[in-house]
N, C-alpha and C positions, 0 to 999 in steps of 0.2 A: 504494500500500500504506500510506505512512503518513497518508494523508491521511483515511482510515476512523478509524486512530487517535487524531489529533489529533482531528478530530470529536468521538465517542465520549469521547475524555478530557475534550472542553472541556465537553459535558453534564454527565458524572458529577459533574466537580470544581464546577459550577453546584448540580445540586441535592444533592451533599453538603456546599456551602458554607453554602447555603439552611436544609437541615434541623440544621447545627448551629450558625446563629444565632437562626433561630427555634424549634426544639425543643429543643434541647440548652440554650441561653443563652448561648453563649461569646459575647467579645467579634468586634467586626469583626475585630480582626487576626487573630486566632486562625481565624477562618472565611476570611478572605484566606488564610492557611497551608494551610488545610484544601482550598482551593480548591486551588492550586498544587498540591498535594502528591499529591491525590488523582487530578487532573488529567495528572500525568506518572507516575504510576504506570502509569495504562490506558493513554495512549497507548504507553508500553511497551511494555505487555505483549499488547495487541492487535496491534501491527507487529512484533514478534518473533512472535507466531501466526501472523498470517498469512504472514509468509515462511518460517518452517519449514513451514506446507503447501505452499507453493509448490514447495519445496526437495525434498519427500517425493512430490508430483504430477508431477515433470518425471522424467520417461523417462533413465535412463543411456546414454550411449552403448557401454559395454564391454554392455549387454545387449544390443544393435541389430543385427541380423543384417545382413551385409554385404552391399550389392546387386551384381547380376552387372553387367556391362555389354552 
């Protein structure tokens, strides 16, 4: 699960580092920042997604009808 995230974030925070050194103008650090920041944002919030679908997709056990023997 979180390894979709980290993924996913190490992208973003690449080409949002990308377009705000070379679009925006910011210096390198500030695009280092941008990189990290933007970086642990998604993988956040993509591994907390996915594990509340997880969470909402698994089956209850008080709904599970009780097998006979």
């Amino acid at each position: 699960m979180a390894l979709a995230g980290i993924m996913m974030g190490t992208l973003t925070g690449f080409f949002s580092a990308l377009f705000s050194l070379v679009v925006l103008g910011h210096s390198v650090w500030t695009s280092l920042l941008v990189y990290s920041g933007v970086g642990i944002a998604t993988a956040l919030v993509l591994t907390i997604a996915v594990l509340l679908r997880n969470l909402v997709d698994t089956p209850h056990l008080a709904d599970e009808t009780t097998a006979e023997a």
